[in-house]
C-alpha positions as CSV (number, residue, x, y, z in Angstrom):
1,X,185.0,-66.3,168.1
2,X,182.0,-65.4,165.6
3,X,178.7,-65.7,167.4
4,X,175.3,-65.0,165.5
5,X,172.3,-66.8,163.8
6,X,173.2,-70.1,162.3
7,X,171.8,-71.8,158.8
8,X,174.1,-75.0,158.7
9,X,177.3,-73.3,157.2
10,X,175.7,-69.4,157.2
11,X,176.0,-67.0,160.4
12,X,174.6,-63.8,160.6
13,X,177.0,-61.8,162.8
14,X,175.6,-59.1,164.7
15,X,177.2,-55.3,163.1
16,X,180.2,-53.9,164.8
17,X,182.6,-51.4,163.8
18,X,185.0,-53.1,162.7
19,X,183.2,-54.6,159.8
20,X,183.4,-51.5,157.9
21,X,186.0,-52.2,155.7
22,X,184.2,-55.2,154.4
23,X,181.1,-53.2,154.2
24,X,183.1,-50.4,152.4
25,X,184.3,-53.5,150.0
26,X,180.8,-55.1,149.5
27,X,179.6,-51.7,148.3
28,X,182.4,-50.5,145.9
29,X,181.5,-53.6,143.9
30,X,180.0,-52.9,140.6
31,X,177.1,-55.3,141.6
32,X,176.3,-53.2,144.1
33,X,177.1,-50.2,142.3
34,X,174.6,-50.9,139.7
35,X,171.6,-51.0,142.0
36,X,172.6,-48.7,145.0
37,X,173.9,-45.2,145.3
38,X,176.7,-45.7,147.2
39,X,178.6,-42.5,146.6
40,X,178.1,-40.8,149.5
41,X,178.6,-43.4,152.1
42,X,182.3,-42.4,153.5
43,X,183.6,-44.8,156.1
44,X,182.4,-42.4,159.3
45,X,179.4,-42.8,157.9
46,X,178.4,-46.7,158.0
47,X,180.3,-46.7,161.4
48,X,177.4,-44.5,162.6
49,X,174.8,-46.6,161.0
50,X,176.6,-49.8,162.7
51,X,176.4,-48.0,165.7
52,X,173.0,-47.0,165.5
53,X,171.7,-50.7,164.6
54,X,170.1,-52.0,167.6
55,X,169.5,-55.8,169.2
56,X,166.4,-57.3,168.9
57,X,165.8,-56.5,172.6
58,X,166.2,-53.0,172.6
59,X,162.5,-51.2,172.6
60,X,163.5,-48.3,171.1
61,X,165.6,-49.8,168.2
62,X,164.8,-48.0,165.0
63,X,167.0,-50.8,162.8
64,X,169.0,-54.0,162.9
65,X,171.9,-55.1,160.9
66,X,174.1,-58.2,160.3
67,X,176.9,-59.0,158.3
68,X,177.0,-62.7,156.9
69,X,179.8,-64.7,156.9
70,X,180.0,-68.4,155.0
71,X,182.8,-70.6,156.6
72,X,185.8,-67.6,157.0
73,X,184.6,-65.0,154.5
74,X,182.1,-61.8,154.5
75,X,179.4,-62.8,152.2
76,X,177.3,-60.2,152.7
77,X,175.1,-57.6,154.8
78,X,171.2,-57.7,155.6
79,X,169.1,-55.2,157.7
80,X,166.0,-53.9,158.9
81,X,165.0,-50.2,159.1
82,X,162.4,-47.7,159.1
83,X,161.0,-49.8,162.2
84,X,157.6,-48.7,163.8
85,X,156.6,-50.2,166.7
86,X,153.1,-48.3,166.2
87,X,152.2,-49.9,162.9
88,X,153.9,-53.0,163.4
89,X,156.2,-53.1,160.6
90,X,159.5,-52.5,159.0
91,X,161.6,-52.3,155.8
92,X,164.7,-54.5,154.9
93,X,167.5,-54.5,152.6
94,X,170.3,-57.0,152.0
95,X,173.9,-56.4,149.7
96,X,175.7,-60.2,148.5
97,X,179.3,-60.1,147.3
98,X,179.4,-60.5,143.8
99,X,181.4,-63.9,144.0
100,X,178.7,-65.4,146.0
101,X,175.5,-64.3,143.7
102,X,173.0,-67.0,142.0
103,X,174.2,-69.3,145.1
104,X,171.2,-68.5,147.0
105,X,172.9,-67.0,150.0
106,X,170.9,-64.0,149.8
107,X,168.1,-66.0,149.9
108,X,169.1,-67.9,153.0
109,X,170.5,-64.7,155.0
110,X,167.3,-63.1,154.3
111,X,165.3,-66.0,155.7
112,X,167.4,-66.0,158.9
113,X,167.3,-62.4,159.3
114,X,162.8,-63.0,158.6
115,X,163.2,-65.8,161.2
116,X,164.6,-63.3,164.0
117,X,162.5,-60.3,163.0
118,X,159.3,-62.2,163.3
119,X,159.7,-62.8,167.2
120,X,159.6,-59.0,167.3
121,X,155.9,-59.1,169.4
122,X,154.7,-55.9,167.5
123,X,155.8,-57.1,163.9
124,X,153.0,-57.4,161.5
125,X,154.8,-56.4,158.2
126,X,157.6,-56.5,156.2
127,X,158.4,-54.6,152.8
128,X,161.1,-54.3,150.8
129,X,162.0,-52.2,147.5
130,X,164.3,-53.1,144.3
131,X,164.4,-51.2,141.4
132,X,162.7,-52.9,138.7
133,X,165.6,-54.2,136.2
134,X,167.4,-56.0,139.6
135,X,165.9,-59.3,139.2
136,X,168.1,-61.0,141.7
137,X,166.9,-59.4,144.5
138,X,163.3,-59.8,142.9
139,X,164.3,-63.6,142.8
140,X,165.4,-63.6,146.7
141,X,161.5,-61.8,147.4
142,X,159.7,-64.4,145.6
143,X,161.8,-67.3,146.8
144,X,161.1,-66.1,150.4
145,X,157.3,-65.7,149.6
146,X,156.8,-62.1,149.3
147,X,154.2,-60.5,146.8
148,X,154.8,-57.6,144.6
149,X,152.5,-54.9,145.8
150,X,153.3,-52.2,142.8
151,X,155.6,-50.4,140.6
152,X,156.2,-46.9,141.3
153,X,157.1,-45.5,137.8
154,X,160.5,-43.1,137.9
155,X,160.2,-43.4,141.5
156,X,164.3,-43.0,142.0
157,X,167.1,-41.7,140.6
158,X,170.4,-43.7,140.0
159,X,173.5,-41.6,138.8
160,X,171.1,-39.2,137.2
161,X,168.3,-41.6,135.3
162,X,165.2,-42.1,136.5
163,X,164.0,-45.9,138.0
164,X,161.3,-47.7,138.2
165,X,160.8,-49.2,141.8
166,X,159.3,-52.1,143.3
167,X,157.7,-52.4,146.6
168,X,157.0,-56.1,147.9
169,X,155.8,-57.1,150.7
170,X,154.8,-60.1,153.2
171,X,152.8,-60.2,156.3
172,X,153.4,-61.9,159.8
173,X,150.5,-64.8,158.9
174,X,152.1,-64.9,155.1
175,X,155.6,-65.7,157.2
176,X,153.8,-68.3,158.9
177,X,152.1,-69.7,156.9
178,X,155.3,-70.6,154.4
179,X,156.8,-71.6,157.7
180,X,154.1,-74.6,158.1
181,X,154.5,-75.5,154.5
């Protein structure tokens, strides 16, 4: 039986091991491909970072990660990383299936995935990075209410050329505020 977070006909389905061959899937897609590095990621690899994810619970979690599932398919994967407890604050990322862009899954995932984050007590903050031609995952941060915060000129390299890179970000009251309408 799946268990996890429920938007009507989405779930996001705490990581396990054995989603790895999806995840190994999801990222071998040109989509992906053409926005991530995902060359060096063998399978041992993202079983570790499953394994490392943590539950929301755990005090000393460092990062979170679901896999989302639409009716009986693996849609997609979002997560949260780079989390200090100190500052309050944390990065995410999210990877869609190419069959199931411009549907606004993303979208929704990443809203289910803000909705659990923000009970985290300590959470202030949440940023997240795309490199500046990806303007899908631009349109999933500005549907969710995020504001671009800058451009970082040549700030990563993709299969050798430099990128530009965008950091956006959204605060605990900005959350809530969108929340209340």
């Amino acid at each position: 039986m799946v268990t996890g977070v429920v938007a009507s006909d989405l779930l996001l389905v705490p990581a396990h091991p054995e989603h790895v061959d999806f995840w190994l899937a999801l990222r071998a897609e040109a989509g992906a491909r053409r926005y991530v590095d995902t060359e060096d990621d063998s399978r041992e690899v993202l079983v570790k970072r499953i394994l490392e994810a943590g539950t929301l619970g755990e005090p000393r979690a460092k990062g979170f990660r679901w896999f989302v599932r639409l009716g009986d398919a693996w849609v997609g994967t979002v997560s949260a990383r780079d989390v200090s407890r100190e500052h309050g604050r944390l990065q995410i990322g999210y990877m869609m299936a190419e069959a199931y862009h411009g549907r606004g899954l993303g979208s929704r995932a990443v809203g289910m995935m803000l909705e659990r984050l923000f009970t985290l007590p300590f959470l202030h903050r949440v940023w997240l990075t795309t490199l500046s031609e990806n303007l899908g995952s631009q349109g999933v941060a500005r549907k969710l209410g995020f504001s671009l915060e800058g451009t970082m000129r040549g700030h990563s390299v993709l299969r050798g050329e430099r990128k530009d890179q965008q950091f956006w970000g959204m605060s605990r009251s900005d959350w809530e505020a969108r929340r209340r309408g």
